[in-house]
C-alpha positions as CSV (number, residue, x, y, z in Angstrom):
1,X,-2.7,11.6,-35.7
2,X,-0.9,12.3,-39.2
3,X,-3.5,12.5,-41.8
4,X,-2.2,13.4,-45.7
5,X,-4.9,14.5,-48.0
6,X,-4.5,14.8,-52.1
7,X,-0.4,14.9,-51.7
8,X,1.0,15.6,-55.2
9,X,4.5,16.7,-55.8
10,X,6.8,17.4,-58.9
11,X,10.6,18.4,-59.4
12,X,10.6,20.4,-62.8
13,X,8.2,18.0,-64.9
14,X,8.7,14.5,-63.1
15,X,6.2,13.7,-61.1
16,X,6.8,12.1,-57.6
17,X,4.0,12.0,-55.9
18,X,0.2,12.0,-57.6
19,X,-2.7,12.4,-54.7
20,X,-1.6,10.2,-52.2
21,X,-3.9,10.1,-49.1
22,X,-2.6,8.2,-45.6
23,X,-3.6,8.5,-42.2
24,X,-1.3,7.3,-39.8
25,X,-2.2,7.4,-36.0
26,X,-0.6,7.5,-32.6
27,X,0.6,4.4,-31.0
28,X,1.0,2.9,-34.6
29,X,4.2,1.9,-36.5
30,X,3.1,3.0,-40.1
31,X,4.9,0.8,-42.9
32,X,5.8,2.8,-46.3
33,X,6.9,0.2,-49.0
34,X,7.3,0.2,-52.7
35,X,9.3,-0.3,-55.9
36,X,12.1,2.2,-56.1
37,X,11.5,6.0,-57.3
38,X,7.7,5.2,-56.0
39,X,8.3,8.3,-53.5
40,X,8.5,7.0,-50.2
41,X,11.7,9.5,-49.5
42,X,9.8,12.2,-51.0
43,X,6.3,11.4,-48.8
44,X,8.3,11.2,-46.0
45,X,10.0,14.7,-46.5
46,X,6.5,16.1,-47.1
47,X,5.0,15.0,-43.9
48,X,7.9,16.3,-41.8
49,X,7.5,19.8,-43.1
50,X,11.2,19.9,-45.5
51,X,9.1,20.1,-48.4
52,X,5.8,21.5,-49.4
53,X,3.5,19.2,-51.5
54,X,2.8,21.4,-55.0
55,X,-1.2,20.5,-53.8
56,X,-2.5,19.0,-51.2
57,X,-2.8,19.5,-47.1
58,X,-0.7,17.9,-44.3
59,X,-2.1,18.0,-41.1
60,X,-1.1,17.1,-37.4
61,X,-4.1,16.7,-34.8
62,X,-5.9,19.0,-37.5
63,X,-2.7,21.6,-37.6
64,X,-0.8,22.3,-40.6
65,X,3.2,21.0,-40.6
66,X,4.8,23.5,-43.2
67,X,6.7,26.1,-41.2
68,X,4.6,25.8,-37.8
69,X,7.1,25.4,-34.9
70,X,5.1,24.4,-32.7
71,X,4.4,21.2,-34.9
72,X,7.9,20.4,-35.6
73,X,8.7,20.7,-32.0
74,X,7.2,17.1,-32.3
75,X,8.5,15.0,-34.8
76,X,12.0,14.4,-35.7
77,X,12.9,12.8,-39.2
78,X,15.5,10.4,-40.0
79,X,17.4,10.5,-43.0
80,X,18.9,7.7,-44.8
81,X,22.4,10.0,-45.3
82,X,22.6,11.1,-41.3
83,X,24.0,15.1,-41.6
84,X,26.1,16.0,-38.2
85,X,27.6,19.6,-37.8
86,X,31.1,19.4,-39.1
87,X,34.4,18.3,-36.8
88,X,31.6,17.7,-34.3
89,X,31.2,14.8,-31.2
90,X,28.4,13.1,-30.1
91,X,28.1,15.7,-27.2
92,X,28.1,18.7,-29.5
93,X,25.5,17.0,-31.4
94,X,23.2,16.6,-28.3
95,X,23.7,19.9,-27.4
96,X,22.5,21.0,-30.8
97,X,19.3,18.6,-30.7
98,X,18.6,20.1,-27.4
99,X,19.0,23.8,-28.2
100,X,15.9,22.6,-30.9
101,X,14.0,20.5,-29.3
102,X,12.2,21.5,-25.9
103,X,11.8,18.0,-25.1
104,X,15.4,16.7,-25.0
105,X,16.0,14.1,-22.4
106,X,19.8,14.3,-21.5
107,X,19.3,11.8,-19.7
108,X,18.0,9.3,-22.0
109,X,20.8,10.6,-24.2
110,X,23.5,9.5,-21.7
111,X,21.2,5.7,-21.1
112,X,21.0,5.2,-24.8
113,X,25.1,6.0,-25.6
114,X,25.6,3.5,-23.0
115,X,23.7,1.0,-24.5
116,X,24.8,1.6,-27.9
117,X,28.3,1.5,-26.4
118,X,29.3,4.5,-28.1
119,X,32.1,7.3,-27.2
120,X,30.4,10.4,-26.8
121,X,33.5,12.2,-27.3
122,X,34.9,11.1,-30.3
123,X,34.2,13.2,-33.6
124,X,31.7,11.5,-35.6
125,X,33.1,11.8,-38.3
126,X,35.4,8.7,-37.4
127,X,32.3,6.5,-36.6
128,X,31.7,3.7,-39.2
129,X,28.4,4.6,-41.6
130,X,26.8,1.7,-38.9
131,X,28.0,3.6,-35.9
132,X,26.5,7.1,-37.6
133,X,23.0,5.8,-38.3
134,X,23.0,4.8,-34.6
135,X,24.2,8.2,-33.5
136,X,21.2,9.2,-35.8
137,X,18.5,7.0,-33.8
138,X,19.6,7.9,-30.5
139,X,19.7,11.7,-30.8
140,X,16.1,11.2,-32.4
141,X,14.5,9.2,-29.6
142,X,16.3,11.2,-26.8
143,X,14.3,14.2,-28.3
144,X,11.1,12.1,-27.0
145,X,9.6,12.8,-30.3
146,X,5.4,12.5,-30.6
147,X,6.2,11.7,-34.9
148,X,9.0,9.4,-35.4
149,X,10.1,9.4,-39.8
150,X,12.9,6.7,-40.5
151,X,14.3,6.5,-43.8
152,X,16.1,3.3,-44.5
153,X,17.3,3.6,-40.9
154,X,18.0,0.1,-40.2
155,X,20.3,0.2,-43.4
156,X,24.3,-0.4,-42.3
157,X,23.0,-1.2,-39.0
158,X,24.4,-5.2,-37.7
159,X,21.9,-7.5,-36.5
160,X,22.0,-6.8,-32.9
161,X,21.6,-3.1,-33.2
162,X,18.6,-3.8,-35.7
163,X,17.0,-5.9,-33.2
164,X,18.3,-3.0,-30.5
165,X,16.9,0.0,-32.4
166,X,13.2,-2.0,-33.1
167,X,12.6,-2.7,-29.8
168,X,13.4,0.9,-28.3
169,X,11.1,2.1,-31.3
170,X,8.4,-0.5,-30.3
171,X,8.6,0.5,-26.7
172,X,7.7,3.7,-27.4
173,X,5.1,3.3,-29.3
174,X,3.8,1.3,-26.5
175,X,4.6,3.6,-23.7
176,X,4.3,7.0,-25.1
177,X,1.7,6.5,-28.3
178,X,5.0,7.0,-30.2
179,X,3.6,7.3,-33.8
180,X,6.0,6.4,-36.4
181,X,6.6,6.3,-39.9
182,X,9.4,4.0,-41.9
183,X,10.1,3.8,-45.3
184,X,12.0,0.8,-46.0
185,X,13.0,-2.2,-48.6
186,X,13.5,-4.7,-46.0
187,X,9.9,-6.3,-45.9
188,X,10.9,-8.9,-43.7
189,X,11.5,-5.6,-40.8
190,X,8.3,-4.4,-42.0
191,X,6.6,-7.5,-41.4
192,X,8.1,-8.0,-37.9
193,X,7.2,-4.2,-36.7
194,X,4.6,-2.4,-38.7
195,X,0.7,-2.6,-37.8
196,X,0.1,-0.2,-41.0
197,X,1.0,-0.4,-44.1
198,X,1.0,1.3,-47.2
199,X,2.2,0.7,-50.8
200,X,3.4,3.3,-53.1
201,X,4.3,2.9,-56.9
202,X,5.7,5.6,-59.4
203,X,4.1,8.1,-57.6
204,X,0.3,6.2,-56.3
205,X,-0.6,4.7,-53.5
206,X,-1.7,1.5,-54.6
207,X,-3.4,0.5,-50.9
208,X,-3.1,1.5,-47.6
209,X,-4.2,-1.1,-44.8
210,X,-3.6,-2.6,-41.8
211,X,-1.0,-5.3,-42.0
212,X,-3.9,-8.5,-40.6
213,X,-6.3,-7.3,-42.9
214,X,-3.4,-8.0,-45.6
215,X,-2.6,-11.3,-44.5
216,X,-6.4,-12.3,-44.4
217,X,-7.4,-10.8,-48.0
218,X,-5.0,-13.1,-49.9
219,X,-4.7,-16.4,-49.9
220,X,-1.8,-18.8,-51.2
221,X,-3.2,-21.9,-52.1
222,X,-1.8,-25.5,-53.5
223,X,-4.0,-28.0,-54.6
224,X,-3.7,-31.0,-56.6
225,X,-6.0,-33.2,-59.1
226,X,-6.2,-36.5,-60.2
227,X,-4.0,-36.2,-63.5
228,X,-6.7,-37.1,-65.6
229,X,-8.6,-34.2,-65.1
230,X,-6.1,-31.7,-64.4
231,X,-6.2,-30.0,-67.4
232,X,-10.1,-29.6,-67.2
233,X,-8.9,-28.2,-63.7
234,X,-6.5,-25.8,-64.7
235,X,-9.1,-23.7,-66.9
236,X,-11.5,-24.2,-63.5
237,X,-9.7,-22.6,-61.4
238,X,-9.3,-19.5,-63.6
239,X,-13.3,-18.6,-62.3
240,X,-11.8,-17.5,-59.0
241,X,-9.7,-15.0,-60.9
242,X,-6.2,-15.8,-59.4
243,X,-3.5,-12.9,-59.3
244,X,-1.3,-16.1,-60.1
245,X,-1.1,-19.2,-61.3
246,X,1.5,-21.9,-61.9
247,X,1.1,-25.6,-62.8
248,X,3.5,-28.3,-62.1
249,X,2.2,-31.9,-63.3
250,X,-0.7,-32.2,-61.0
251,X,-0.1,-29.9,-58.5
252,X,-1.1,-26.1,-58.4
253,X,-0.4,-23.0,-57.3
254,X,-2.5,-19.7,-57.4
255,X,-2.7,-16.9,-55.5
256,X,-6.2,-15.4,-54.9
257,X,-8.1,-12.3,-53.4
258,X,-10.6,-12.9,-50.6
259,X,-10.0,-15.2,-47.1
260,X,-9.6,-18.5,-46.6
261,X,-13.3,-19.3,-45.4
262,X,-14.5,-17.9,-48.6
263,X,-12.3,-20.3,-50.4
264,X,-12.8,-23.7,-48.7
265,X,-16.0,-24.3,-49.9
266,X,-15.4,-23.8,-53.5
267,X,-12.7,-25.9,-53.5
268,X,-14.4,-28.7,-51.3
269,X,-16.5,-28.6,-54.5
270,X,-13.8,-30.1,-56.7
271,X,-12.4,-32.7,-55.1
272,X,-8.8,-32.5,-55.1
273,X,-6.8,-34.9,-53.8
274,X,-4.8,-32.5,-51.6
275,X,-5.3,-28.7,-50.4
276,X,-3.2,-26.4,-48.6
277,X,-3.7,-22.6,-47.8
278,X,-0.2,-21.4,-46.7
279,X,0.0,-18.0,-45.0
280,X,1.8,-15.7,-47.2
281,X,4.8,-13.6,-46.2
282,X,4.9,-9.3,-46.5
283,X,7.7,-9.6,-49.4
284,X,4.9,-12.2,-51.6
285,X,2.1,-10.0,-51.3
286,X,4.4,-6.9,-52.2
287,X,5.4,-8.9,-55.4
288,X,2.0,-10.4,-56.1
289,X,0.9,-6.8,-56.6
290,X,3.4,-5.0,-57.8
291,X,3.9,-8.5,-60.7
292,X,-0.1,-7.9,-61.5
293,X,0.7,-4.1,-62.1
294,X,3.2,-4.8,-64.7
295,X,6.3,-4.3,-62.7
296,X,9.6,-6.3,-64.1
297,X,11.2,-8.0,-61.5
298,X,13.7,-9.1,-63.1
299,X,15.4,-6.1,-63.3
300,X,14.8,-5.1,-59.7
301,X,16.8,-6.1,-56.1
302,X,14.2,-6.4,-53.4
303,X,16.1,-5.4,-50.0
């Protein structure tokens, strides 16, 4: 188990990281997600030891990561910018990996090349940015890795070796209590791997949960009115405090904290003429929060 406590980090006066607290245990695929600049590279640095939070603890099964072998024996990070030894092959790189890591499985490193279809010979350094990041993920998982950190790995990747990659990852985390970490812009991934997730903005975590509990504690709703009191409506429904809510004729929709059984009732109450709860996606609930904190979306690219 990965537990961060109080995690605050600056470079010179900016501040990346402001007391950020996670937990993330084994046999878990731990989403990071968040508005760019929130600090999801930089969290993910911390945890794997490369930097050292200014305040702050990171621990492993209750043992510190910054400069302890023994714990970084165990995890293997992932960078979104793959760094090979120069002039060097796929082989030389697996003989690297292995002089590191104690747990190096040549022979999952020979399975995996073969699956990726990959020449093992040829220099790297002639592999397409796609082919690199795959180089990346097999040299990780062929180090049998307990912590698994992947930072925009799926980036450059083509849809079969996204689907590939995932479902070695998942297999892992099934078969070995593979615990792992990704920080990534694709929501949609997220949504289709992660059992945890956690939110960061400029610097905050804004919530850390499990990915059902998300789903269940917001609620997309559209109702509609008869048009003559729809108006009387539309100040109604602002008693339920919506995150949002839009209004087109006689048809609304708002977004709103709590479940759908809490909500039934309530609107049973006011006899609408139609009402639908529609189950909302990762990528809405990321924007439904991160629109109620003020962030401009309009000058944003969601990945």
């Amino acid at each position: 188990m990965i537990r961060a406590e109080n995690i605050t980090k600056y470079f010179d006066d900016v501040r990346s990281l402001h007391e950020v607290s996670m937990t993330a245990g084994d046999g878990s695929i731990f989403g990071l997600i968040g508005s760019n600049g929130s600090g999801k590279s930089t969290l993910l640095r911390i945890l794997s030891g490369i930097y050292q939070p200014d305040t702050g603890d990171i621990f492993y099964d209750g043992a510190p990561v910054f400069e302890n072998t023994a714990v970084k024996n165990k995890l293997v990070y992932l960078s979104d910018d793959p760094y090979f030894l120069p002039h060097c092959t796929m082989n030389d790189m697996r003989d690297f990996y292995a002089s590191v890591y104690p747990e190096f499985d040549r022979e999952r490193y020979e399975s995996l090349t073969k699956q990726f279809g990959l020449n093992p010979r040829r220099r790297i350094v002639t592999f397409s940015k796609g082919m690199q990041k795959q180089v990346s993920m097999l040299l990780g998982l062929a180090c049998r890795p307990k912590y698994l950190f992947c930072d925009e790995t799926f980036d450059g990747l083509d849809p079969v070796m996204r689907q590939l990659v995932k479902s070695l990852i998942i297999a892992d985390v099934a078969e070995r209590d593979l615990c792992c970490v990704v920080a990534s812009h694709n929501l949609r991934e997220m949504e289709d791997m992660a059992d945890h997730i956690a939110l960061l903005h400029r610097g905050e975590l804004l919530f850390e949960k499990e990915l059902d509990d998300i789903r269940t504690n917001m609620v997309k709703v559209q109702v509609s009115y008869r048009k003559e009191i729809c108006d009387d409506m539309a100040e109604k429904l602002r008693e339920l405090q919506p995150m949002t809510l839009e209004r087109r004729g006689s048809l609304f929709t708002l977004i709103v904290r709590g479940t759908e059984e809490s909500l039934q009732q309530w609107f049973r109450e006011t006899s609408p003429l139609f009402c639908e709860y529609i189950p909302m996606t990762l990528e809405e609930i990321f924007i439904t929060e991160m629109e109620e904190r003020g962030y401009e979306f309009t000058s944003q690219i969601l990945g």
